[in-house]
MIBAVO-132178 format. One record per residue: x, y, z of N, C-alpha, C in turn. Coordinates in nm, 4 decimals. Atoms other than C-alpha are relative to their C-alpha. Layout:
N
     n.px     n.py     n.pz    ca.px    ca.py    ca.pz     c.px     c.py     c.pz
        X        Y        Z        X        Y        Z        X        Y        Z
...
% end
This chain:
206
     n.px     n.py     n.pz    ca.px    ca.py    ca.pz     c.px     c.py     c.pz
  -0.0441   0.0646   0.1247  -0.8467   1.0929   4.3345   0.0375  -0.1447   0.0292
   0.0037   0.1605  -0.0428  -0.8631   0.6949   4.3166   0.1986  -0.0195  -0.0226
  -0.1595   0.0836   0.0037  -0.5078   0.5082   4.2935   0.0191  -0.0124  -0.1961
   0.0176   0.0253   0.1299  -0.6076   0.4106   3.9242  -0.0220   0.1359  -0.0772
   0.0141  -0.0569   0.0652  -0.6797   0.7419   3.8167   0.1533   0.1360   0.0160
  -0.1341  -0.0782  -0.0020  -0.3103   0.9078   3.9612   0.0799  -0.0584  -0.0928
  -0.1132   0.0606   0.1139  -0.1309   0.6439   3.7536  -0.0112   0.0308  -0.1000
   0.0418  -0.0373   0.1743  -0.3118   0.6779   3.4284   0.0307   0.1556  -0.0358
  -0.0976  -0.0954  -0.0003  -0.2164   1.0590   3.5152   0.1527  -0.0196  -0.0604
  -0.1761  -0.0173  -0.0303   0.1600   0.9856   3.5660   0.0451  -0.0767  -0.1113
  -0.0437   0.0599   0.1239   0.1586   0.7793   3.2454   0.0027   0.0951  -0.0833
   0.0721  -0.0753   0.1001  -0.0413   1.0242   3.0477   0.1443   0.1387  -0.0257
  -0.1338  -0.1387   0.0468   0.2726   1.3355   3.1238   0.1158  -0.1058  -0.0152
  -0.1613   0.0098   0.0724   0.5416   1.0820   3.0709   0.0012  -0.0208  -0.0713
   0.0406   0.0445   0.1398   0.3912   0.9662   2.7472  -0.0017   0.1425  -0.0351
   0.0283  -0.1546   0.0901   0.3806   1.3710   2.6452   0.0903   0.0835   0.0977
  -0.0965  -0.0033  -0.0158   0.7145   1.4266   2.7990   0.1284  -0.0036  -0.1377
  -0.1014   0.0009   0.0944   1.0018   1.5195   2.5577   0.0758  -0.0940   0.0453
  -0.1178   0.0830   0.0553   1.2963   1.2614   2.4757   0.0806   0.1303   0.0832
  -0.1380  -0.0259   0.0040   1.5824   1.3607   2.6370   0.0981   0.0349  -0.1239
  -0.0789  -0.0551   0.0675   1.8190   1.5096   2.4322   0.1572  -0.0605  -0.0254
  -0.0821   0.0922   0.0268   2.0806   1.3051   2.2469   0.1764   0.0286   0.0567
  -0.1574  -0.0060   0.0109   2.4434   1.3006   2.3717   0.0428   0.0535  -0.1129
  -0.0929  -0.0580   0.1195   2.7068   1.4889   2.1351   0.1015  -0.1018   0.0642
  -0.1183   0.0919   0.0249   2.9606   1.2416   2.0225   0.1372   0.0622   0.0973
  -0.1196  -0.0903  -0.0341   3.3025   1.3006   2.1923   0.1109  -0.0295  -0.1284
  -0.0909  -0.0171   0.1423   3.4791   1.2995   1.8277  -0.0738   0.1114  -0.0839
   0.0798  -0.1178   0.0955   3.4281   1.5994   1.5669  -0.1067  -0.0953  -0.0814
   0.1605   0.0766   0.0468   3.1164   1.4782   1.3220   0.1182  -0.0728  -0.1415
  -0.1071   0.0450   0.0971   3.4525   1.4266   1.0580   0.0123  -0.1516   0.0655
  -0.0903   0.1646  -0.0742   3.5829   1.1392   1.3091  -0.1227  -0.0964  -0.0205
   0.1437   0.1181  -0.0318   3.2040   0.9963   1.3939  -0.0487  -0.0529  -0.1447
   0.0158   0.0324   0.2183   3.1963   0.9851   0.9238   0.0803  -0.1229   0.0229
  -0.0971   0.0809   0.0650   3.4731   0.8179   0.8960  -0.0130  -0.1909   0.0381
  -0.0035   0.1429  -0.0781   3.4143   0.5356   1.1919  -0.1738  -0.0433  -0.0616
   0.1210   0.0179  -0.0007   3.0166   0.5185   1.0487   0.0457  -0.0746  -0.1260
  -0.0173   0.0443   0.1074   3.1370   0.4114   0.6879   0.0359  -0.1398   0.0444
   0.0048   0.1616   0.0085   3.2974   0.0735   0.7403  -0.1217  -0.1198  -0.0050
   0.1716   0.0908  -0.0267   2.9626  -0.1050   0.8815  -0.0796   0.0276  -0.0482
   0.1132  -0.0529   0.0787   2.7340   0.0554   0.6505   0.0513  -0.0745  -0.1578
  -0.0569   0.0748   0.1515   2.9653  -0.0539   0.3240   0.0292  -0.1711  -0.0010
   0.0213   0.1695  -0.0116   2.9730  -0.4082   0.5019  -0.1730  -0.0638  -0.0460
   0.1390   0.0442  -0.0245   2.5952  -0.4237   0.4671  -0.0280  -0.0352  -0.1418
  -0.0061   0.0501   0.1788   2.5809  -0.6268   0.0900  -0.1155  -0.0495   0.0354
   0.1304   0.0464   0.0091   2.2365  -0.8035   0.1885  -0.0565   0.0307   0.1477
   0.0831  -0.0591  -0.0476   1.9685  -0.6460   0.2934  -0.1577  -0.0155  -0.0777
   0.1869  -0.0196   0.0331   1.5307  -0.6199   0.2994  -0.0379   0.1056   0.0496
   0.0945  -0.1077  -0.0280   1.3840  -0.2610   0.3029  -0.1587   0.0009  -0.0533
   0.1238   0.0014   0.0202   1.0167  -0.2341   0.2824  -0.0529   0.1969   0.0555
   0.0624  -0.1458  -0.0316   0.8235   0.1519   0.3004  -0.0728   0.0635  -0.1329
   0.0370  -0.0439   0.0798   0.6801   0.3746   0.0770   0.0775   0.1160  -0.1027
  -0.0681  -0.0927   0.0992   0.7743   0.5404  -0.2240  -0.1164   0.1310  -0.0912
   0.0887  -0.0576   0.0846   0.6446   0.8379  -0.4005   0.1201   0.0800  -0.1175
  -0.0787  -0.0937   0.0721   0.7630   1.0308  -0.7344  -0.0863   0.0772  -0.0917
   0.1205  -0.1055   0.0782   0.6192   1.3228  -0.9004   0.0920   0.0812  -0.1082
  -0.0890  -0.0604   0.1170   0.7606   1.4734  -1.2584  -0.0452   0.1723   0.0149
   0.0981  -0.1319   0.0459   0.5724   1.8391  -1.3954  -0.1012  -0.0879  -0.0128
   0.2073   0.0611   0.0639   0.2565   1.6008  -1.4836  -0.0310  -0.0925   0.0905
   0.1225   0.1212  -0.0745   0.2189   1.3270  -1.2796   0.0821  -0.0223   0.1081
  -0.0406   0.0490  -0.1229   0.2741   1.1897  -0.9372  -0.0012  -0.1633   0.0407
   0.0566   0.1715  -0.0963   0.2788   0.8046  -0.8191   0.0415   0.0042   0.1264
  -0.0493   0.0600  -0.1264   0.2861   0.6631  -0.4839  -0.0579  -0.1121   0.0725
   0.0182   0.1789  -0.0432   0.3369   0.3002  -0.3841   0.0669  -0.0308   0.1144
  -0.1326   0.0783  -0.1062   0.4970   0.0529  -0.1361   0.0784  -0.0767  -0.1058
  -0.1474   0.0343   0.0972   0.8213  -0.0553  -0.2071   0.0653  -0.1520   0.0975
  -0.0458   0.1284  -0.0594   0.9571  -0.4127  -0.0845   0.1436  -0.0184  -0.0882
  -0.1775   0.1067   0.0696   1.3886  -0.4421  -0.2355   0.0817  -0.0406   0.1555
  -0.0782   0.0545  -0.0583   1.6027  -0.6849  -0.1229   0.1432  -0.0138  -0.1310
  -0.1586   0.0322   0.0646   1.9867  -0.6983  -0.2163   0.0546  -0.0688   0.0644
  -0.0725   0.1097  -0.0219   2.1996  -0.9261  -0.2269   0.1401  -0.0042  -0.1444
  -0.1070  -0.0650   0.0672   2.5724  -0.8159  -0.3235  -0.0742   0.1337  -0.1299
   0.0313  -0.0725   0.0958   2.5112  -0.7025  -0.6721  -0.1514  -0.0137  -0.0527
   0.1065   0.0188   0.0776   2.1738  -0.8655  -0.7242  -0.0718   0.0871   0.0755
   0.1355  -0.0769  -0.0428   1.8430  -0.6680  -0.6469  -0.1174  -0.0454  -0.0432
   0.0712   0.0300   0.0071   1.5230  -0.7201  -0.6421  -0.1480   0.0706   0.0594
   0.1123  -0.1234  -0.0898   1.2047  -0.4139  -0.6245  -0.1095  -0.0226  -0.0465
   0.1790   0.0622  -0.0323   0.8513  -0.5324  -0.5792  -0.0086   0.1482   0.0099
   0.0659  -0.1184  -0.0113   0.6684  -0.2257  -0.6237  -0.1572   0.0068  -0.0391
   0.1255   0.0452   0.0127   0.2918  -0.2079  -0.5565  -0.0754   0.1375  -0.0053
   0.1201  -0.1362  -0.0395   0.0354   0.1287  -0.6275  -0.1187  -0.0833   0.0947
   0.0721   0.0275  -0.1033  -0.2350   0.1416  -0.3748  -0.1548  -0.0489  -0.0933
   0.1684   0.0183   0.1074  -0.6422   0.0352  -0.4888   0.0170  -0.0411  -0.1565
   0.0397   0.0560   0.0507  -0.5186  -0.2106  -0.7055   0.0226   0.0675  -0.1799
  -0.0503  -0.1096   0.1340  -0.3307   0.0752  -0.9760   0.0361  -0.0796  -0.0599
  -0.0523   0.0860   0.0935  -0.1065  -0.1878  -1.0746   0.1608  -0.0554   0.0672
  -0.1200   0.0854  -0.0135   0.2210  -0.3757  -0.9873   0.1053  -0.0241  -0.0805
  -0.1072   0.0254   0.0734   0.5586  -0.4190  -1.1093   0.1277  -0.0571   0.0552
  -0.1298   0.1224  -0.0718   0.9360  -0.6619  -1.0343   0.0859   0.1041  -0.0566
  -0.0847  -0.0279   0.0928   1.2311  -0.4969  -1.1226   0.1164  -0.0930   0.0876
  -0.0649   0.0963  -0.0082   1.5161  -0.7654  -1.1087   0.1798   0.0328  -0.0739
  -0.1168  -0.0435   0.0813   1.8689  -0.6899  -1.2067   0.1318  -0.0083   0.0554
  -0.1642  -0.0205  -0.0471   2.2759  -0.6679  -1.1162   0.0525   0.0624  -0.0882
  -0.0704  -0.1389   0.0166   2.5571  -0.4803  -1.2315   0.0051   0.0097  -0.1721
  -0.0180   0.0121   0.1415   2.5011  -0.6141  -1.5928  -0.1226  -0.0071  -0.0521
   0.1071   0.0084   0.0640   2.1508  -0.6495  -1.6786  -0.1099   0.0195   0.0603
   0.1092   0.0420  -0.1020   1.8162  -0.5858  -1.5279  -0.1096  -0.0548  -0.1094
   0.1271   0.0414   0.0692   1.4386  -0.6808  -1.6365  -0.1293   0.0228   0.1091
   0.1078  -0.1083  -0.0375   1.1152  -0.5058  -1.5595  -0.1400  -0.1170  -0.0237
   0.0804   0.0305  -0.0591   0.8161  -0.6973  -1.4828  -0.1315   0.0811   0.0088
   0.1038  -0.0800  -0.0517   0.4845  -0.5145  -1.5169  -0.1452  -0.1200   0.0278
   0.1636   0.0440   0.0268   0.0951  -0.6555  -1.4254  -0.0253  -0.0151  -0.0981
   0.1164  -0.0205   0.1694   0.0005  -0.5858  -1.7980   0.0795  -0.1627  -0.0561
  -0.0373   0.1623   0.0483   0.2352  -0.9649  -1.8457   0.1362   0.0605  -0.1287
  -0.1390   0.0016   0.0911   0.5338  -0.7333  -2.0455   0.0827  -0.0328   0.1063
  -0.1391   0.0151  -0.0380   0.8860  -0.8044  -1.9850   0.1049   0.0737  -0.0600
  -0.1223  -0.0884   0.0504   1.1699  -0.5675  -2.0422   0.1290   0.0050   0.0514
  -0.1474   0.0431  -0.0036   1.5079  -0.6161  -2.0859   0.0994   0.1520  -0.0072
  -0.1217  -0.0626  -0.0169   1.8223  -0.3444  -2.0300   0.0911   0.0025   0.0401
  -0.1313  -0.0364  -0.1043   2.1371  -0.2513  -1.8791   0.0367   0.1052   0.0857
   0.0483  -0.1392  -0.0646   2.0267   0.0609  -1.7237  -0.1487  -0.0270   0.0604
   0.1437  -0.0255  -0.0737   1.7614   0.0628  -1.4623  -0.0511   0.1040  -0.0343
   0.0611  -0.1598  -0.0188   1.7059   0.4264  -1.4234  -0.0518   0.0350  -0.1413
   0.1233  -0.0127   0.1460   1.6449   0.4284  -1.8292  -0.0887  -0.0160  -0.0669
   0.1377   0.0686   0.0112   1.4446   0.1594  -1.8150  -0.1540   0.0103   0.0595
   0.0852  -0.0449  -0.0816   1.2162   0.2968  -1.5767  -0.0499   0.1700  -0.0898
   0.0449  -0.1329   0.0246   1.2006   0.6438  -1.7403  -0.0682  -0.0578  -0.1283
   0.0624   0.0059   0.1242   1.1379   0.4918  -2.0717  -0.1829  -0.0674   0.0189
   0.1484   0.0897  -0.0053   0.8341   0.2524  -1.9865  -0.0966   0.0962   0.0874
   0.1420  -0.0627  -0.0898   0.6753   0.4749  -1.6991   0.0035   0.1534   0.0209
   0.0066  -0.1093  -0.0470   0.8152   0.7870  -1.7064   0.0422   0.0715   0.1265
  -0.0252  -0.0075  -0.0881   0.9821   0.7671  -1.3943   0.1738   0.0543  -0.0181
  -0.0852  -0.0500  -0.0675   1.2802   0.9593  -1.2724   0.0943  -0.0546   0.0867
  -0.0277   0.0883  -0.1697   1.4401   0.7124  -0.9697   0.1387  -0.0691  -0.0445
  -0.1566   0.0172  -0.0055   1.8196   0.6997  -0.9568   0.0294  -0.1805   0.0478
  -0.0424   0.1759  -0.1135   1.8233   0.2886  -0.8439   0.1005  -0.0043   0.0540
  -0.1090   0.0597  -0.0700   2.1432   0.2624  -0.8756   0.1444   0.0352   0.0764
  -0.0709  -0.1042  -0.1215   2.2853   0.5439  -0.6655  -0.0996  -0.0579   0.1151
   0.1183   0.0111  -0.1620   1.9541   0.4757  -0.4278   0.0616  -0.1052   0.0835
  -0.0440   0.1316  -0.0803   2.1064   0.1358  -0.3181   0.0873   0.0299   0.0910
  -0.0897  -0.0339  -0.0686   2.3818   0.3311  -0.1987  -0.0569   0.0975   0.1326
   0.0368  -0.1184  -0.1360   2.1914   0.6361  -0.0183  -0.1029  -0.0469   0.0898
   0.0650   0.1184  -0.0996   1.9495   0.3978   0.1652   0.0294  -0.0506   0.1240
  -0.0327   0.0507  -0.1591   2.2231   0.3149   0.3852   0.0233   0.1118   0.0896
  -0.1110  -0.1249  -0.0237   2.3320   0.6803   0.4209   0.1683   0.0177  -0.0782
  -0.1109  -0.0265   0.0415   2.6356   0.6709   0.2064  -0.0223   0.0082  -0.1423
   0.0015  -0.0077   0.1374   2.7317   0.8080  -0.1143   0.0163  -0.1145  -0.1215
  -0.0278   0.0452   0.1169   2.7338   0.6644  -0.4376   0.1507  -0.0499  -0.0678
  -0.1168  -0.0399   0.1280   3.0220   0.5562  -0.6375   0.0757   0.0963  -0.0689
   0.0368  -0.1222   0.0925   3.1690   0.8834  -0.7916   0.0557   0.1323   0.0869
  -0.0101  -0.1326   0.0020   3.2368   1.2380  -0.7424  -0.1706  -0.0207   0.1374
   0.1127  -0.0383  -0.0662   2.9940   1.3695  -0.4454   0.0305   0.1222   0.1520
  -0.0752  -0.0979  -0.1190   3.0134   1.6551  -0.1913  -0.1397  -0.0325   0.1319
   0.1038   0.0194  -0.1114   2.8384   1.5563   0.1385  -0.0129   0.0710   0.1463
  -0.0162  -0.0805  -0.1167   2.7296   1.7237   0.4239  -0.0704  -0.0700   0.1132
   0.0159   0.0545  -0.1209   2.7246   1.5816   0.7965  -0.0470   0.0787   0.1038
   0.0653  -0.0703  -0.0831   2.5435   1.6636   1.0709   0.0570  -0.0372   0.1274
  -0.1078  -0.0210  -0.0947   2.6876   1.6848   1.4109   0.0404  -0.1402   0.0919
  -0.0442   0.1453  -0.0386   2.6767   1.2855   1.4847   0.0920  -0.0736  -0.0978
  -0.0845   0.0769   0.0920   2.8978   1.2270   1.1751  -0.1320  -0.0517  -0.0695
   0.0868   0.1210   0.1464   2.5648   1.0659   0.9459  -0.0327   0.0945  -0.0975
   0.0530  -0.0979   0.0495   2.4947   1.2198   0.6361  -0.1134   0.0933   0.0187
   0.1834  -0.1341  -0.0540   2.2138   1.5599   0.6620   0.0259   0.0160  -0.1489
   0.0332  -0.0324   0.1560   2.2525   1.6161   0.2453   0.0945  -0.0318  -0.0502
  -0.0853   0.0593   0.0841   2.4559   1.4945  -0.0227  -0.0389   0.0504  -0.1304
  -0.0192  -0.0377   0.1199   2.5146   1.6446  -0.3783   0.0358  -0.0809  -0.1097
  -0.1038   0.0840   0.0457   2.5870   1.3801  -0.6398  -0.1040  -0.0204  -0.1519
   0.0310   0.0211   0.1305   2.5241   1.3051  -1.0093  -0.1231   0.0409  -0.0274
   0.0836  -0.0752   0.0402   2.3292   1.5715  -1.0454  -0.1560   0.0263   0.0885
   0.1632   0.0321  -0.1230   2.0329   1.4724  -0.7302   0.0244   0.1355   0.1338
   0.0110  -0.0296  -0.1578   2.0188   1.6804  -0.4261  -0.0415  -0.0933   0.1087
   0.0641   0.0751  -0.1439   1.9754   1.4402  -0.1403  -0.0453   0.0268   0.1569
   0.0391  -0.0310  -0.1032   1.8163   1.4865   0.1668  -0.0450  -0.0971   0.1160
  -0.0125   0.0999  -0.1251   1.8765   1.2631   0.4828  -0.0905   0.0775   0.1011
   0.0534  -0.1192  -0.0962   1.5998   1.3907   0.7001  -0.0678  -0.0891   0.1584
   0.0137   0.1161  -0.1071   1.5680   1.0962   0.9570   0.0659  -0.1460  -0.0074
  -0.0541   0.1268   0.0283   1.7603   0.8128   1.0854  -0.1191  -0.0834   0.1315
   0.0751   0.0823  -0.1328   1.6549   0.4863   1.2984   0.0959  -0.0923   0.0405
  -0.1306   0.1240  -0.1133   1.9002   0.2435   1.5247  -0.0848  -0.1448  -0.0747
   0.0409   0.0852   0.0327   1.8548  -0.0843   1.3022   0.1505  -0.1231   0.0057
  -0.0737   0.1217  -0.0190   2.0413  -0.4030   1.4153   0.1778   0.0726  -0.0190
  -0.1061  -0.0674  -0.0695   2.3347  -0.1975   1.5864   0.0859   0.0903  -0.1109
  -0.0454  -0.1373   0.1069   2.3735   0.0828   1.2847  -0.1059   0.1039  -0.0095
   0.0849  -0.0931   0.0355   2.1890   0.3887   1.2264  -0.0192   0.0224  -0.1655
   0.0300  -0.0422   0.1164   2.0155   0.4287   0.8852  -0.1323   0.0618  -0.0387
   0.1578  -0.1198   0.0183   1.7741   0.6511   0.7171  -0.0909  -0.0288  -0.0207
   0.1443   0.0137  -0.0074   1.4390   0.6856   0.7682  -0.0989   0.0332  -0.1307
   0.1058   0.0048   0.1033   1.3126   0.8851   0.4903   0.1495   0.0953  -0.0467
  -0.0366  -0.0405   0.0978   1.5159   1.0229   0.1888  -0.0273   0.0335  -0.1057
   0.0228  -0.1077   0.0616   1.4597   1.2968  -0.0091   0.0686   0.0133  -0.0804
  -0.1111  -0.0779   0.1197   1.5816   1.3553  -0.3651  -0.0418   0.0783  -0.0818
   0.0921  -0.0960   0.1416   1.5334   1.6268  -0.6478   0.1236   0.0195  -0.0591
  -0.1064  -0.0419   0.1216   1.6769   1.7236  -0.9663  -0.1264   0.1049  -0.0248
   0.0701  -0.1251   0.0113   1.5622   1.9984  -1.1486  -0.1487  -0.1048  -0.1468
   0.0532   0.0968   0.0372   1.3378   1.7191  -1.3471  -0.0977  -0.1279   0.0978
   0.0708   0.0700  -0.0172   1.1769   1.5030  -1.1010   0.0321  -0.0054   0.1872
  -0.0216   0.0153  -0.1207   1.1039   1.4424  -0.7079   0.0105  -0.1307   0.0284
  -0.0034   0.1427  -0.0377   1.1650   1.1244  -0.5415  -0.0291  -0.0107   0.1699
   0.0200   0.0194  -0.1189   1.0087   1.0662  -0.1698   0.0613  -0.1666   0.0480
  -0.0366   0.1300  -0.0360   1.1783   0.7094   0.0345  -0.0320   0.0337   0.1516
   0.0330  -0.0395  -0.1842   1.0035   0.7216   0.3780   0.0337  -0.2212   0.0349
  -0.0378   0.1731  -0.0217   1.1627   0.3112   0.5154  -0.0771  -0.0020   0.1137
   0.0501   0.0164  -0.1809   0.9400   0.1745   0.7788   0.0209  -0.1184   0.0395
  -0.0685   0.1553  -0.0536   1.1508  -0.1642   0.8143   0.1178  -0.0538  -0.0960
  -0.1217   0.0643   0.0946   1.5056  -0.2976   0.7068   0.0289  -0.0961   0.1143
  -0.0427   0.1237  -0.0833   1.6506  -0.6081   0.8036   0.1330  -0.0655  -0.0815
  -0.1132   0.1103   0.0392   1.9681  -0.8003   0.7286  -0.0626  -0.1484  -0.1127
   0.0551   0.0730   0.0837   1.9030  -1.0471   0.4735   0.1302  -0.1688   0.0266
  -0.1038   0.0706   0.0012   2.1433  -1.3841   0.5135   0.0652  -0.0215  -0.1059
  -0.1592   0.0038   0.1557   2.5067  -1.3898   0.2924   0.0194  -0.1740  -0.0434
  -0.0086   0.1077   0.0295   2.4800  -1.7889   0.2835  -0.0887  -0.0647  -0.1620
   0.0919   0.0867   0.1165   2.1959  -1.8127  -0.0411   0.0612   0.0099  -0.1061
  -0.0951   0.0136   0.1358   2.4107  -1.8851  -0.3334  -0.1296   0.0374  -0.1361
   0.0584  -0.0370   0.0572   2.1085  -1.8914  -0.5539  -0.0654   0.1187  -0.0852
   0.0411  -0.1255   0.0635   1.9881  -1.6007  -0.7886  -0.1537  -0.0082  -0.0020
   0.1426   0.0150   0.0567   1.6181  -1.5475  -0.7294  -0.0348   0.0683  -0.0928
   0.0294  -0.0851   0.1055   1.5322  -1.3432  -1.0179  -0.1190  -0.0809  -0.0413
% end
């Protein structure tokens, strides 16, 4: 066996080698909650980018998703694939406005209504902003932790949530893909990039 063909071996089983197996915290998963919240509720601007899907009884979509926040403002670029169609949604804690391809513009004070009314969509926004980072909502919510202290499911205004992967992003852990249902509509959030956004732009892009 040449020299070149033992290495490409000894790569090949450590590349198809299991991960080591994560340390258990030395605090209960209560203690590792409590210390995870602060730095997650510091995080007011932020850029997630991934895909979204949602499916009612009749229909299904699934797009990429590009929001950025900033405090209270937001801002969700949402694109179907082959050219379906495109839409902005733009808003804070008092007003948003909806943005489609077809050149309307729609005005509310409710995302989540505004979205059901025009497309038929289901999609909690303005709890999502919250479970994105891993933390609840605003509100009444019963959550359940998994043995590092980060949420594994959450119960809250009526959603089932489902935390079913995190990722180590700029020295916090947040979720990968999030899972919601009601007895009315599914919601898939698989994130395949977040980033810190800078707290210095005074400006409102809307």
């Amino acid at each position: 066996m040449s020299r070149l063909t033992a290495t490409l071996l000894l790569l090949l089983v450590a590349a198809c080698s299991p991960l080591p197996p994560r340390p258990l915290p030395d605090t209960s998963a209560e203690q590792s909650w409590q210390r995870r919240q602060p730095p997650l509720r510091q995080l007011t601007h932020w850029q997630l980018s991934g895909r979204l899907a949602v499916q009612n009884d009749h229909e299904a979509w699934h797009m990429s998703l590009n929001w950025q926040q900033r405090d209270e403002r937001y801002s969700l670029n949402i694109i179907a694939p082959l050219g379906q169609g495109a839409m902005q949604l733009h808003g804070d804690a008092v007003a948003v406005t909806l943005l489609t391809d077809e050149g309307e513009t729609l005005h509310s004070s409710d995302p989540d209504q505004l979205l059901y009314q025009r497309l038929g969509w289901r999609v909690p926004v303005a709890a999502l902003r919250y479970w994105v980072l891993g933390l609840p909502a605003p509100g009444t919510s019963t959550p359940q932790l998994d043995q590092y202290g980060r949420l594994r499911h959450l119960t809250q205004a009526g959603w089932e949530i489902a935390f079913l992967d995190y990722q180590p992003r700029h020295g916090v852990e947040l979720p990968r893909k999030v899972f919601i249902d009601n007895h009315q509509a599914q919601v898939r959030l698989v994130i395949s990039d977040w980033q810190p956004l800078p707290t210095d732009e005074g400006e409102d892009e809307r």
